[in-house]
C-alpha positions in Angstrom: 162.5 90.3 29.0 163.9 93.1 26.4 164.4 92.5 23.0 168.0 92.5 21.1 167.8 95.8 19.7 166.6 97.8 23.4 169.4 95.6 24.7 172.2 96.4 22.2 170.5 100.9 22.6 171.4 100.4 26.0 174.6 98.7 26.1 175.7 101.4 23.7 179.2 102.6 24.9 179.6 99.5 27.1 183.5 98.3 26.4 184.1 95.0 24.5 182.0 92.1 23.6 179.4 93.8 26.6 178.0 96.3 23.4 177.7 94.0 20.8 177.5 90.0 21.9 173.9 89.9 23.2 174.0 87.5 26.3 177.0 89.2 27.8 175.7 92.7 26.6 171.9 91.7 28.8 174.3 90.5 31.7 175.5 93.9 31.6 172.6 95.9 31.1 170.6 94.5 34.1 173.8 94.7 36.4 174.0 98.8 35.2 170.1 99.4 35.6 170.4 98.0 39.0 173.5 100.1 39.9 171.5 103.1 38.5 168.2 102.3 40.8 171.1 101.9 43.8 173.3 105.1 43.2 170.0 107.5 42.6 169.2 106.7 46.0 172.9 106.9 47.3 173.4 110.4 45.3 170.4 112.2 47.8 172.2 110.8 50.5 175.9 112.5 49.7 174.1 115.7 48.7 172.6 116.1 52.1 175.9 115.2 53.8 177.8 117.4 51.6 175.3 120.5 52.9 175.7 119.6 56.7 179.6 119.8 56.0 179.1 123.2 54.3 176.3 124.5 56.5 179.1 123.2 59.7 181.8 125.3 58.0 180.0 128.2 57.6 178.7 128.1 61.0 181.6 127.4 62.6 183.4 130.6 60.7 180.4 132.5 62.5 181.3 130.7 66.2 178.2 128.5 66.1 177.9 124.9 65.9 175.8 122.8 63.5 173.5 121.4 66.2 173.1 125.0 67.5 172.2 126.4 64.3 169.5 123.9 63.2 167.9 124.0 66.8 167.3 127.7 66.9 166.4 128.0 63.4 164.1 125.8 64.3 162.9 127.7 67.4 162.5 130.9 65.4 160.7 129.2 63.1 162.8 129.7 59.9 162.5 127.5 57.4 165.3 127.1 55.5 166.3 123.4 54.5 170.2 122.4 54.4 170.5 122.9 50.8 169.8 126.5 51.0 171.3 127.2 54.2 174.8 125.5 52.1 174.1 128.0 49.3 173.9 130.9 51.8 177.2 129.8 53.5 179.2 129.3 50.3 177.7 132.0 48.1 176.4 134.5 50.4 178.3 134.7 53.7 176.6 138.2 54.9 173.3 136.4 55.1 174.4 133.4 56.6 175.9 135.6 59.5 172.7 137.4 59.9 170.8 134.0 60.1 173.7 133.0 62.5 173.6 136.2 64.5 169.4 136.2 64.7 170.1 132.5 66.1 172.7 133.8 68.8 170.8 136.8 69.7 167.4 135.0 70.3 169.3 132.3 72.3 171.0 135.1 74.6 174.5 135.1 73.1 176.1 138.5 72.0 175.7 139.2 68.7 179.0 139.2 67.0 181.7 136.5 66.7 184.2 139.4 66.5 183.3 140.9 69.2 183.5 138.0 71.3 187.0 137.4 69.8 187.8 141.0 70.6 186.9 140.5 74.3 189.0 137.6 74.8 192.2 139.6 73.4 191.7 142.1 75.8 193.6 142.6 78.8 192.4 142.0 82.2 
């Protein structure tokens, strides 16, 4: 049980009688502590998907697929987790290719997705 002045400090900002009319502003409180205990959970849960759609992007650019990508890193034992495999896909496409490429190579595809795209333009 919280007392009427940690109550009324943490309903500060709340709209109506929820800031300043103690029983409704409690009601409130415990329903926005429990929404904060939910949502800190739920917000590690976005992040992660939000890398994977990144991280498939980026791969896909490259002419790998997610699943791919994670397996052989895995194989070649790099050890790069999803949130810094999103920041080299957005922020530094060079090195993602080159992660991409190592991946490819090591799994006995060519090395380039341009020169794969090169070959199929070619005539016959």
């Amino acid at each position: 049980m919280m007392n009427k002045a940690k109550i009324l400090r943490l309903a500060k900002g709340f709209r109506g009688r929820a800031k300043n009319c103690v029983r409704i502003a409690r009601e409130r409180v415990e329903k926005s502590l429990q929404y904060a205990f939910r949502d800190r959970k739920t917000k590690k849960r976005d992040m992660r998907a939000l890398w994977i759609t990144r991280i498939t992007a980026g791969s896909r650019h490259y002419g790998a697929k997610y699943s791919q990508l994670i397996h052989g890193l895995k194989q070649e034992n790099i050890e790069l987790n999803r949130k810094m495999l999103a920041e080299l896909a957005a922020n530094e496409p060079y090195s993602f290719k080159a992660l991409v490429d190592q991946v490819r190579f090591m799994r006995g595809g060519s090395g380039s997705s341009s020169s794969q795209a090169a070959a199929a333009a070619a005539p016959k």
